[in-house]
C-alpha positions in Angstrom: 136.7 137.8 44.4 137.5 135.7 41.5 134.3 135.1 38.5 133.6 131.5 38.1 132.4 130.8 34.4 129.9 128.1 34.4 128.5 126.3 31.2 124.9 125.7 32.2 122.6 122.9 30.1 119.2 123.5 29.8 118.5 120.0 28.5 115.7 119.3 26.8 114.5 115.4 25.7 112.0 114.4 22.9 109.1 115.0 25.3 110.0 118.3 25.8 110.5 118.2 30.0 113.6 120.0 31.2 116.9 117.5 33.1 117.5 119.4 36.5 119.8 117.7 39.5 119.6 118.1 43.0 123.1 119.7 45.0 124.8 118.0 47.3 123.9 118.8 50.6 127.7 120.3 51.1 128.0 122.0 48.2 127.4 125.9 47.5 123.2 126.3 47.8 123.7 122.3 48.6 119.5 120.9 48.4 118.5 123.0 45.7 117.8 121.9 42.2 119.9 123.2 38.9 120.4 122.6 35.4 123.4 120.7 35.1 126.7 121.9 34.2 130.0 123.0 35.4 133.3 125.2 35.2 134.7 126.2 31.7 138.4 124.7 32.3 141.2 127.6 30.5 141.4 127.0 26.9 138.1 125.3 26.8 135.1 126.6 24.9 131.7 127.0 26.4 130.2 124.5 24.2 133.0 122.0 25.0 132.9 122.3 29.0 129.3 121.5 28.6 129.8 118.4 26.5 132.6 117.7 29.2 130.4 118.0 31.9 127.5 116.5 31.1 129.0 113.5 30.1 130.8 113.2 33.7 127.7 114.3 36.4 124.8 112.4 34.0 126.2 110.5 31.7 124.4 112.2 28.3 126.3 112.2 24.7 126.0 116.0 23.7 126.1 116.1 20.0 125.8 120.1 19.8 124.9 122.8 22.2 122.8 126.2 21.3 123.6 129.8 23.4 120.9 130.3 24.9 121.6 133.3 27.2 124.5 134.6 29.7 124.0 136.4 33.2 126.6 137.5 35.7 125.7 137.0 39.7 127.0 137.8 43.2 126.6 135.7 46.0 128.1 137.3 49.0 130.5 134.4 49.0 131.1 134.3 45.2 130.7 135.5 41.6 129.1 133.2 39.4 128.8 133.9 35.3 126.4 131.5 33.6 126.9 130.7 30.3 123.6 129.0 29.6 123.4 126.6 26.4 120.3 124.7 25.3 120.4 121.3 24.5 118.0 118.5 23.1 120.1 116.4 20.4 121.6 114.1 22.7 122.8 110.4 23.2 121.7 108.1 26.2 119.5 108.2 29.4 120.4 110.6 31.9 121.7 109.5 35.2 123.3 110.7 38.4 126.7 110.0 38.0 128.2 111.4 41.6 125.0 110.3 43.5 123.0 113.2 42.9 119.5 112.8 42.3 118.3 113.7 38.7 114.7 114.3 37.2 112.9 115.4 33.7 110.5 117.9 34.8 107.6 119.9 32.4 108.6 123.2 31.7 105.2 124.7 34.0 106.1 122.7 36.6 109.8 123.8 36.7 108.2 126.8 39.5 107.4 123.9 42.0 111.3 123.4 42.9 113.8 125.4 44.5 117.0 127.0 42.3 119.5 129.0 43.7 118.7 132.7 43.1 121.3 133.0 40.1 119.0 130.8 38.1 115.6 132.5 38.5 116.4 134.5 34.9 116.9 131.1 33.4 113.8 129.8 34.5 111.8 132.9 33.7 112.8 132.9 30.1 111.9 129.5 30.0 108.6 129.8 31.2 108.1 132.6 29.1 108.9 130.5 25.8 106.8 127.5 26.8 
């Protein structure tokens, strides 16, 4: 089985709440909420992808990214590893450019949704820091 590298955004706006978007119904852990992101295309940086992606799934101007942390994960059905970058100096208002719904959530409220397992260490560690 093939590792998918995934640039993850925790993105963060000037009132400090957290951008997380619901998955499609059809896709992998489809109805559970994530920080956005997507696949690191060859030759790409992490960094890059993420400015990529963000600007195609919610429409945000990334002007820089910061690591924040990396984890490797097995689904029976895949290998995901999650480069996750934080990010708060950005451009525009977020929206839900392939339909998906989108919201800005506190960071102590972030427990009250449902991520797929892989991101439960991301959400610890931001718990921990709020």
């Amino acid at each position: 089985m093939k590792r998918i590298h995934v640039a993850v955004g925790v993105i963060i706006n000037s009132q400090n709440q957290i951008l997380i978007a619901k998955r499609h119904k059809h896709l992998h852990q489809g109805g559970k909420w994530e920080f956005p992101g997507g696949k690191v295309e060859k030759g790409e940086t992490t960094s890059e992808a993420l400015i990529r992606e963000l600007k195609e799934e919610v429409d945000l101007d990334v002007e820089n990214t910061t690591p924040f942390m990396e984890l490797s994960f097995d689904y029976p059905d895949k290998q995901v590893f999650l480069d996750i970058h934080q990010v708060s100096e950005f451009k525009g208002e977020a929206k839900g450019q392939e339909g998906q719904e989108i919201k800005w959530v506190s960071k102590c409220d972030l427990i009250d949704y449902q991520f797929p397992d892989a991101n439960q260490p991301i959400l610890e560690k931001i718990i921990q820091q709020s």
